[in-house]
C-alpha positions in Angstrom: -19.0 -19.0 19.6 -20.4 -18.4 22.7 -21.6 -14.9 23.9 -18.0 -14.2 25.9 -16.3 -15.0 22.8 -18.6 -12.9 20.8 -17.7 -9.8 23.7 -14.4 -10.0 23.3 -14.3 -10.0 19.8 -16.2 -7.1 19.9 -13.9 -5.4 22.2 -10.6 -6.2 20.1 -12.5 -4.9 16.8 -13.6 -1.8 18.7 -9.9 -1.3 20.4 -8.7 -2.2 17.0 -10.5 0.7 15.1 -9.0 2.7 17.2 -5.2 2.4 16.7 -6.1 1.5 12.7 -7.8 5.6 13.5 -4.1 6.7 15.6 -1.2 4.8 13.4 -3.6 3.7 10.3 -3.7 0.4 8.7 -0.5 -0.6 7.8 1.1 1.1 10.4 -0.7 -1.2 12.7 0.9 -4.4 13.0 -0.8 -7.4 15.1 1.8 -7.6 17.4 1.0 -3.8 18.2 -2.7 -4.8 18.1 -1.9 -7.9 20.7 -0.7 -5.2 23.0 -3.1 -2.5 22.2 -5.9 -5.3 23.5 -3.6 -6.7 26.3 -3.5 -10.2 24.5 -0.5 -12.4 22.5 -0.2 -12.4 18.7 -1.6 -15.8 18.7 -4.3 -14.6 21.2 -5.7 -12.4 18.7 -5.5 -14.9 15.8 -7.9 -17.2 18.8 -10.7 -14.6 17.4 -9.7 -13.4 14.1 -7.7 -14.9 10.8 -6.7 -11.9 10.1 -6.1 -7.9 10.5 -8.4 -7.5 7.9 -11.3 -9.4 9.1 -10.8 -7.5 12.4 -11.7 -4.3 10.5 -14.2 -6.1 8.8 -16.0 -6.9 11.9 -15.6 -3.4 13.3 -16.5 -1.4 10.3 -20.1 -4.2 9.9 -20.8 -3.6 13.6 -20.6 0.1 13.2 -23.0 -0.1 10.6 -25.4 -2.3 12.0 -25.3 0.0 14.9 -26.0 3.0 12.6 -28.8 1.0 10.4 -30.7 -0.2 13.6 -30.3 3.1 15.4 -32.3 4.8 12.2 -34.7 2.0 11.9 -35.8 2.4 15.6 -35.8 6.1 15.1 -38.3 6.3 12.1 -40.4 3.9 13.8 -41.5 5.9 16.5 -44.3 7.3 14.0 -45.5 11.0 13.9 -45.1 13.7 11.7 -42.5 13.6 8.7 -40.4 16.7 10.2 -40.6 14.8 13.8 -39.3 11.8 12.1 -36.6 13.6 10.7 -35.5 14.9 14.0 -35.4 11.7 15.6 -33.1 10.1 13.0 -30.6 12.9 13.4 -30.6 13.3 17.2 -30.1 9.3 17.1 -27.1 9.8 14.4 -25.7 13.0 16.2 -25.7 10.5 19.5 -24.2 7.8 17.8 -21.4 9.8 16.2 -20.4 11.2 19.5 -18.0 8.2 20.3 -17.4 6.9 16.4 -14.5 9.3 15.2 -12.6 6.1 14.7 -14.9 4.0 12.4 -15.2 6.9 9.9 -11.5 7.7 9.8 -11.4 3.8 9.4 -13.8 3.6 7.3 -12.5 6.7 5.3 -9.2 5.7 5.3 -8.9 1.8 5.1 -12.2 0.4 3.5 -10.5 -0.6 0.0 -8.5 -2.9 2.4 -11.5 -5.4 2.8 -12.6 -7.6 0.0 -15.4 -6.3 -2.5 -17.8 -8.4 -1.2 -16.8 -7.3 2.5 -16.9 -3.5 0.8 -20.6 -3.8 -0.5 -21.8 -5.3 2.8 -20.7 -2.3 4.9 -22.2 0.1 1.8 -25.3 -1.7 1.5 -26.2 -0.9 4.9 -25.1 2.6 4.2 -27.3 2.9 1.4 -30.4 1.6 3.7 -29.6 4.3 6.0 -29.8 6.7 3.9 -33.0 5.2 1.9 -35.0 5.3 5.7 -33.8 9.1 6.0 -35.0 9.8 2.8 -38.0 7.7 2.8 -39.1 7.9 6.2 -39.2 11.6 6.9 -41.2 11.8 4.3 -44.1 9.5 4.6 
């Protein structure tokens, strides 16, 4: 797909996560998703198979965000402690807006596949490995 595509697939994942956040998962059909994003039924399944893969994306997108957010934090160099600091400024920034992925996430993970389920905790277990590791080397 090309990079509009990718946009707006972005933007109906992110607007997604949020009524999955308001009405939950099952209470969130696609036609109420198609309306939510200001697109037909079929409009939606243009960009995604399913409701599922749409919180797939979202939930994987999060994550990325959160793993590359820490990576570039701990790779400013300095002191341990300073380290530290930058990580959780970075997280505390990125949190700000992300209410929805973690009640998502929370709430509507066992809804993916298991495979789709170790991708999003594999990158939470990296996160957590750089905060460990890094703010101590």
């Amino acid at each position: 797909m090309d990079s509009a595509a990718d946009e707006r697939r972005q933007e109906i994942a992110s607007l997604a996560v949020s009524r999955f956040a308001l009405r939950g998962f099952d209470g969130t059909s696609m036609n109420d998703l198609a309306r939510h994003v200001g697109l037909s039924k079929a409009g939606i399944y243009h960009y995604f198979p399913s409701k599922e893969a749409i919180l797939f994306e979202a939930l994987l997108g999060y994550s990325e965000r959160l793993l590359v957010t820490v990576l570039d934090a701990v790779d400013g160099g300095g002191e341990p402690s300073e380290r530290l600091g930058r990580v959780v400024e970075a997280i505390l920034y990125l949190y700000q807006d992300a209410d929805a992925y973690h009640q998502a996430q929370i709430n509507d993970l066992a809804r993916l596949s298991e495979s789709e389920q170790e991708v999003i905790r594999n990158n939470e277990r990296q996160v957590d490995a750089l905060m460990f590791v890094k703010s101590r080397e």
